[in-house]
C-alpha positions, 0 to 999 in steps of 0.5 A: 198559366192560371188553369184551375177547374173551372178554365174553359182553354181554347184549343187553337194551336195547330198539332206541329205546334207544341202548344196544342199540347198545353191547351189540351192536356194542362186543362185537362190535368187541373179538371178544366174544358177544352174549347174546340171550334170548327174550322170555320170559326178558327179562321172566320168568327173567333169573336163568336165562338168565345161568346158561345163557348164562353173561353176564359183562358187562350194561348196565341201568338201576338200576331193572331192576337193583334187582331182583336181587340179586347171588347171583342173576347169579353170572356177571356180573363187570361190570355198566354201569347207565345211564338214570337217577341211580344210587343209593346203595341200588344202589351198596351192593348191587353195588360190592363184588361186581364192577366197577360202572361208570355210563354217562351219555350222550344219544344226540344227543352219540353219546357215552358217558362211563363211570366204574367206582364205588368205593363209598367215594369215589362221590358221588351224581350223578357222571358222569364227564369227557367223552371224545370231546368237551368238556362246558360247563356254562351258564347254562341261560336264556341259553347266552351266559353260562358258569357258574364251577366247583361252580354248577349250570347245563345241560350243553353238549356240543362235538365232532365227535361231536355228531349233525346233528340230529332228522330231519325236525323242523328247529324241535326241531333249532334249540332244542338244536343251537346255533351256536358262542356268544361265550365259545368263539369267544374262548377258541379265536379261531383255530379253526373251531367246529362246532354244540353240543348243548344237552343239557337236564341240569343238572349242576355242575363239581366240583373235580377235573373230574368232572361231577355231575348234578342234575337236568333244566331243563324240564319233562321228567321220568321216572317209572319208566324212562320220559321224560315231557313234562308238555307234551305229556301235557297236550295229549293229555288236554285235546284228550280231555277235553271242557269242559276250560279247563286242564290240568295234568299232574304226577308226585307222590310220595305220603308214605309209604317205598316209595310208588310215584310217580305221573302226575297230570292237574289238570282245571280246567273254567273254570266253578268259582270264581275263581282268587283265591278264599280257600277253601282247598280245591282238589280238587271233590268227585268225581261220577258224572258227571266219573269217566264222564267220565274212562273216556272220556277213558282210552280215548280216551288209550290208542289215541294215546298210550304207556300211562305218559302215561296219567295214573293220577289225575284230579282236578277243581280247584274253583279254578286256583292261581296264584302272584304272577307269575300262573303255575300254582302247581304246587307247591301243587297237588303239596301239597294232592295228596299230602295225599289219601288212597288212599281218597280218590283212590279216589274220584276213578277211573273204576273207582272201586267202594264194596265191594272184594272181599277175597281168598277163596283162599290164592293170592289172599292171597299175590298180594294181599300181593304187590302191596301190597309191590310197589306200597307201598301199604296192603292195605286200599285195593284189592281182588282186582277192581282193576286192577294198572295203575290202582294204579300198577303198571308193567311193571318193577313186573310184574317184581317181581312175578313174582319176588316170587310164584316165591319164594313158589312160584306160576309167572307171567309178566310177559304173564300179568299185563298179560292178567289186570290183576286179582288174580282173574284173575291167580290163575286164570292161576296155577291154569292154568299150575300147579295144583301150588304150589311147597312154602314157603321156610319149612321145616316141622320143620327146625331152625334157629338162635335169633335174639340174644334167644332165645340171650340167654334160654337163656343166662340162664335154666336152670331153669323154661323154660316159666313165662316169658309174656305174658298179656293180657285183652279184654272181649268183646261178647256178639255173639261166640260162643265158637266165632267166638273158637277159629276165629279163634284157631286161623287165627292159630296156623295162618298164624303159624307162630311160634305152632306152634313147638317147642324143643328140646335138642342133643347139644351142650347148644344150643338149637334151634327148629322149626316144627311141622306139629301145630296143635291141640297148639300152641293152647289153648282154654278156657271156664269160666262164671259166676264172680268177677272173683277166681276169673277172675284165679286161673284166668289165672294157672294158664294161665301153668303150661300152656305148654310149650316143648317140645311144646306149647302155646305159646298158651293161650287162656281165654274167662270168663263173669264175674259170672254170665255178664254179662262175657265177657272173653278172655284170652290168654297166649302164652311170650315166646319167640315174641311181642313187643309188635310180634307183639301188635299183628299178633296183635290186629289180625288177630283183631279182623279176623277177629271183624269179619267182614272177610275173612281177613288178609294172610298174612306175606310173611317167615318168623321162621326165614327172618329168623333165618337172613337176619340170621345170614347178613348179620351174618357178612359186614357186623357189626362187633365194634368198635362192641361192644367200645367200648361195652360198655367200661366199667371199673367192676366192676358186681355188685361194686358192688351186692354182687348175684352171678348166682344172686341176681339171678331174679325171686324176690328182686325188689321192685317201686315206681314212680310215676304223673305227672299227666294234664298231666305226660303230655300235656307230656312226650309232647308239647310238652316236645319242642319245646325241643330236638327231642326224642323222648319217651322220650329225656326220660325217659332223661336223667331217669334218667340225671340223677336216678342221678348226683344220688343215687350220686355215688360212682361213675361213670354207667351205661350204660343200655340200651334195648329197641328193636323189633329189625325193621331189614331192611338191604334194602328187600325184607325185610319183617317187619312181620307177623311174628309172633316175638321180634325184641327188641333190647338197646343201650346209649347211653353218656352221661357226666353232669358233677357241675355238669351240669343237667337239661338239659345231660343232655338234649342229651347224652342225646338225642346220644348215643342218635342216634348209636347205628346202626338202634336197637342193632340191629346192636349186639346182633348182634354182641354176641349172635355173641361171646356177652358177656353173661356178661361184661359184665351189664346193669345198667339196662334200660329199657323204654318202651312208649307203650302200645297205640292203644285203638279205641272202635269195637273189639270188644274191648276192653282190659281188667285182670282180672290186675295186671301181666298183661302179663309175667308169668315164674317166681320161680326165672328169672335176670334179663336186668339188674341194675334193670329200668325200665318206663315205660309210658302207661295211662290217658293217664298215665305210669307208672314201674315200677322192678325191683330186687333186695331188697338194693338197696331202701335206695338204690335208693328214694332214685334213683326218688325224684329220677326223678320229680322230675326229670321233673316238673322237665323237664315245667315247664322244656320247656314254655315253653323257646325252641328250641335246638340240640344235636350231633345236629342237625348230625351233618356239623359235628362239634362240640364243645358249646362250638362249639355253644354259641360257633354258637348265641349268635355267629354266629345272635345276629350274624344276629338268628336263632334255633334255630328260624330254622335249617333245616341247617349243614355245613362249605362245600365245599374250592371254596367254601373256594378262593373264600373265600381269594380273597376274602380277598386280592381282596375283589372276586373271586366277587361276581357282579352281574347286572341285569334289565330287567323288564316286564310281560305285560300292558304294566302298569307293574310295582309294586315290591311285587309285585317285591319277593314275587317275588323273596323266593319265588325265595330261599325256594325255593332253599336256597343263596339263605338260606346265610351262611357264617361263621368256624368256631368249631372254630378251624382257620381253616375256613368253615362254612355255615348254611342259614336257613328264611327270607330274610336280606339286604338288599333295597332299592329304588332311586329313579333320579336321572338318565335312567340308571337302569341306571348308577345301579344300577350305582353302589349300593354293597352293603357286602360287608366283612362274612364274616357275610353271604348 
């Protein structure tokens, strides 16, 4: 663990903890300081206490080190993580930094076994070779029974380290402390044996020695640092719960990324209906009564038990599920749970409250947007009434969020929280501590870099800066008044500062942007009244000459009275540099709530100038120009070609046409068109692109046709710009090569391949290409834009409406271009259209590629389908194949198999020890055929029908994926093995009449035949 004397080790560790044990006495043996802090540090300033106490070496458990990044420890120069799997997330984070070292040993073995990770060789799981003693894994039903190298079984622990036992609880001692089995007394027949520690982990021996750790064989489980025993859970609460026949206590893991799991009790009461009902439904409906039940039941839990064994949900079964074998089906209750809703868990607590009091002050906004980060869970579902505990906050959630509220300049600590519970009360505690908050991390009138597309727009554009917009237009109810809307407008334009932001010119001829303090200058609102839809129109269009980049204003709003006042329609028209379609959505979506009455929106945890400078940051140290270089290699001479130079190509010299599919052709190609090769909507309309451009120019090659993607890829899981309003855009080329003799839906399969291949949609593409400024020198020749169009709600007060044609982009005739041909696909109307942009010298043969578009999406609308299933590169990124490998995979080994595409669940190269095995085999077929044999009885002293044997059996493959693997021949042809996972069971599955009164040697003596490479 690198202790030496000159370790300053942080004693962190709880005493229960066997850890405390290693943070003192190790430093203290090698001559070193223990760094003990106070209580209040530990949970609120560990960032301050390292910096004070200078700590150089710390052991923690990836959860408490996940909360910190390493600028905040600069100090730390070796940091152990123990107590749970550590993850990928983690090791990315820190490896690079210091010396990471992953510690794994229980206390009973009184051992630690410690590896330092090198992120590029590190595999998930890995804990090391043993040291002081010597790790066996075993079958884990029966210690008898070792288990060969790479299968999974429990971990056995050997030595004079381990420990005598638990004091004072003889029948614990003698279920994990063991005498020394059969298989040990013959591999060391002249040597004395001590006891072994059953350690309950489920590991695997890897090929060079390492143990992997998989998981845990009973039912103990941890949920957020802590060790839980289902079993002992479920006997508290069905001891509290009165009336209760069943209990059944689980941890679910809500949909959702980021979602925080959670302890779950099932209450049957025994009197609903039978547990062989057909009614799907498990869940009763949730009564006064059961949820005054429950509050009684959590009080009573929460003076005998821990508070992480009190469950955070309790739901009453209408029905206990059970499996064949006559068990609790859990896996169908984790199922049918984690397809309830938060509201509707809502339902089912004791705090259970038909109205949520929405945030009233701009502190409990920031800690209301807080927790809902924090705990990963929707702002809409709890109010600043509900308990912080109850939503499934825990003590290291606590710490997030005090860190997470020092950041945004509000001081608190973890025991104000445990106090307060409550966002109300928590905020009341923040006026107490420090009335004074703390200025943002936003920096008000400080200038600061552009983001890629902002420097990609001023790169381009030179003349007319200001006339570059998007516009949109809403009728509105009459029950909204002018007033409401500018109210309503100007809260926006304050809490988005993007909207207040100005741009301005350096010395060095650079752009720059700030935020501005000065809100009445950055909006506009307008009214005129009683008018034509035409004069509405003209009007919508002269707001687009009034935004003003420089001073002001970047917003015009316009309330119309049309047709004598009958109408009123708002429209808006904000400059592009400050909005995407993404911002639109947080831009509607906060007014309509505002309109609404309901209470004001969740406040942005991001800045757009914090974002910009986060991702310059990152992208210096972690973007690689390669990737850009390679991609943008195209050597074809693109304006050449076209006869098009850099002054022709502005708006002003632009054609526009397009198509309109049907209603059927939509609803296919966005739907079940995707079946046929697993694709994306948009990744059909690519290859019709692709492929109608090589049927039209043959005398070139294809294009590299870029796509605009959203651009809000945080590479770090606290980075959260979901509502943040600016322009994030990204631009990014998928390269697809087009054979003459290829057909659509070749093109299909290549095209979706090679978009998948493209890392977080271009974004890190258009960093690097945006840091070495080559736009200039490699131009854009087709963008294409797909936008499956905004999500219409009847309930809404506004409503979309077209008082403008094109409205929504709108820019200056004299502006350059981003690319040669601009493609917009955009859903309206529950149809798809296709708008095509080009320069008017290219009309002729352009017209002629939109032509063949369209019929090749009409094509791919009545080719997909109907098409069966099939499989592309993509889908197998770990096999590496060609599409004649695919093709030889496809119709060999699934045809030899009677599978299908769809029969297919995962295939991947077998392991080098699955390869050792299979060269064994290859000169003793009998090697590594494992036979075992059951005697199997019933419970109920009931002969045991075959039927029911047979079922049991097939769930038992259904749920283990190695049990439906087959491994074959590669096709790649360099003699290898790989390996095919199958949805459903395949094998041979027979039942054996007895002939004789030894029906075990007459199993015994049924030959399987095995010849065969093909097989399970």
């Amino acid at each position: 663990m690198n202790f030496s004397r000159d370790s300053r080790c942080l004693h962190f560790a709880s005493y229960a903890f066997d850890v405390s044990v290693y943070e003192i006495f190790n430093t203290l043996i090698f001559g070193g300081c223990v760094c003990v802090s106070s209580e209040y540090d530990r949970f609120n300033n560990m960032p301050g206490f390292f910096k004070d106490a200078r700590v150089s070496c710390a052991i923690l458990t990836p959860s408490t080190v996940n909360m910190y990044q390493p600028q905040d420890l600069p100090s730390l120069t070796t940091l152990v993580t123990a107590g749970e799997v550590v993850s990928r997330h983690t090791v990315d984070r820190w490896a690079d930094k210091l010396t990471l070292i992953n510690a794994y040993g229980p206390a009973e073995g009184t051992f630690c076994t410690v590896g330092a990770i090198h992120p590029r060789s590190w595999r998930r799981g890995t804990i090391g070779p043993m040291t002081g003693s010597v790790g066996w894994v075993v079958n884990p039903q029966d210690h008898e029974k070792l288990v060969p190298i790479a299968q999974i079984g429990e971990l056995v622990i050997e030595g004079p380290i381990v420990t005598r036992g638990y004091f004072e609880d003889p029948e614990k001692t003698a279920a994990v402390y063991i005498d020394p089995p059969a298989w040990l007394k013959a591999f060391r027949p002249n040597k004395s044996h001590g006891r072994l520690y059953k350690t309950g982990d489920l590991v695997r021996y890897n090929g060079d020695g390492a143990i992997c750790f998989v998981g845990r064989k009973d039912t103990q489980v941890k949920l957020r640092g802590q060790r839980i025993e289902l079993e002992e859970v479920e006997f508290h609460v069905k001891n509290s719960f009165t009336g209760a026949a069943h209990v059944i206590a689980d941890v679910i893991v809500p949909k959702g990324q980021g979602r925080t799991s959670f302890l779950v009790a099932f209450i049957w009461l025994g009197s609903q209906e039978q547990t062989g009902s057909d009614d799907k439904s498990l869940f009763l409906e949730p009564t006064k009564h059961f949820r005054e039940m429950v509050q009684t039941v959590e009080a009573e839990l929460s003076t005998t038990v821990p508070s992480f064994m009190v469950p955070h949900l309790f739901l009453p079964l209408k029905r206990l599920p059970l499996s064949p074998s006559q068990k609790v089906n859990r896996k169908e209750l984790r199922e049918a749970c984690i397809e309830i809703s938060v509201d509707q868990m809502q339902a089912y607590s004791s705090k259970n409250k038909t109205f949520r009091r929405a945030p009233s002050t701009d502190v409990e906004q920031t800690i209301h947007d807080i927790w809902a980060c924090v705990l990963g869970i929707d702002r809409e579902t709890f109010g600043v009434d509900d308990n912080f505990f109850r939503l499934g906050g825990d003590s290291i959630g606590a710490m997030r969020v005090v860190a997470q509220c020092a950041t945004a300049g509000l001081r608190s600590s973890v025991v104000a929280l445990f106090k307060a519970k409550t966002v109300a009360q928590m905020s009341l505690t923040i006026k107490q501590m420090h009335s004074t908050i703390a200025p943002p991390t936003e920096r008000l009138g400080e200038r600061f870099d552009l983001s890629p597309i902002q420097q990609l727009y001023f790169d381009t554009v030179e003349t007319d800066l200001n006339h570059f917009n998007q516009s949109l237009s809403f009728h509105v109810p009459g029950s909204v008044s002018s007033r409401a809307l500018k109210e309503a407008i100007e809260w926006i334009v304050t809490h988005h500062s993007m909207l207040r932001a100005r741009f301005t010119r350096g010395p060095d001829g650079q752009w720059q942007q700030y935020i501005s303090r000065d809100v009445a200058n950055s909006f506009a609102f307008k009214e005129d009244r009683a008018m034509t839809r035409q004069e509405a129109a003209s009007l919508i269009e002269s707001d687009q000459r009034k935004l003003d980049i420089q001073n002001g204003p970047l917003l015009v709003s316009h309330v119309l009275f049309v047709d004598d006042g009958d109408e009123l329609y708002l429209s808006l028209t904000v400059h592009h540099l400050v909005i995407d379609i993404v911002s639109w959505q947080v831009l509607l979506a906060d007014l309509e709530q505002l309109l609404a009455g309901q209470g004001s929106p969740a406040v942005p945890l991001l800045s757009f100038q914090t974002w910009c400078q986060l991702q310059a940051a990152y992208a210096e140290q972690n973007v690689d120009t390669t990737e850009v270089l390679l991609q943008d290699a195209l050597s074809f001479d693109i304006q050449k070609y076209w006869g098009i130079d850099a002054q022709d190509n502005c708006w002003g010299n632009t054609l526009e046409q397009g198509f309109v599919l049907t209603e059927k052709e939509t609803q296919i190609l966005t739907g079940t068109a995707n079946k046929a090769f697993g694709t994306q909507p948009v990744e059909i309309l690519h290859a019709a692109l692709i492929q109608a451009f090589s049927e039209t120019f043959k005398d070139r090659p294809c294009p590299n046709i870029f796509s605009e993607g959203h651009g809000r890829e945080p590479w770090d899981p606290s980075i959260d710009p979901t509502r943040t309003i600016g322009w994030f855009t990204t631009m990014w080329p998928a390269h697809v090569t087009v054979q003459p003799a290829d057909t659509l839906l070749e093109t299909l399969c290549k095209t979706k391949d090679a978009r998948r291949q493209v890392k977080n949609n271009g974004w890190a593409y258009f960093l690097s290409r945006h840091r070495h400024r080559l736009e200039a020198e490699s131009p854009i020749e087709i963008l294409f834009n797909y936008h499956p169009g905004f999500t219409e709600n009847p309930k809404q007060l506004l409503q979309p409406a077209s008082l403008v044609k094109g409205e929504l982009f709108q820019m200056s005739p004299v502006m350059s271009r981003f690319a040669l041909i601009d493609v917009l696909a955009e859903v309206a109307d529950s149809r798809l259209s296709f708008n095509f942009i080009f320069n008017k010298r290219m009309q002729s043969s352009i017209s002629q590629w939109i032509a063949n578009a369209q019929s090749c999406l009409e094509a791919a609308a009545s080719d997909l389908v109907d098409r069966a299933a099939a499989l592309t590169l993509s889908d197998f990124p770990l096999l590496s194949y060609s599409y004649p490998e695919l093709d030889a995979f496809s119709t060999g080994v699934l045809a030899a198999l009677g599978a299908s595409a769809e029969d297919v669940e995962d295939a991947y190269p077998c392991s080098p020890i699955q390869e050792g095995m299979l060269l064994s085999q290859a000169k003793f077929a009998s090697h590594y055929l494992n036979r075992a044999f059951w005697l199997v009885r019933s419970r109920r002293d009931t002969p045991v029908r075959e039927e029911q044997l047979r079922i049991a059996w097939l769930r038992v493959v259904e749920k283990h994926p190695l049990l439906r693997t087959v491994i074959f021949q590669s096709p790649r042809g360099d003699g290898r093995h790989d390996q095919v996972v199958l949805k459903k069971p395949l094998g041979e599955l027979c039942a054996i009449l007895p002939t004789c009164e030894n029906p075990l040697q007459r199993l015994k003596d049924h030959h399987f035949d095995t010849s065969n490479l093909i097989t399970p």
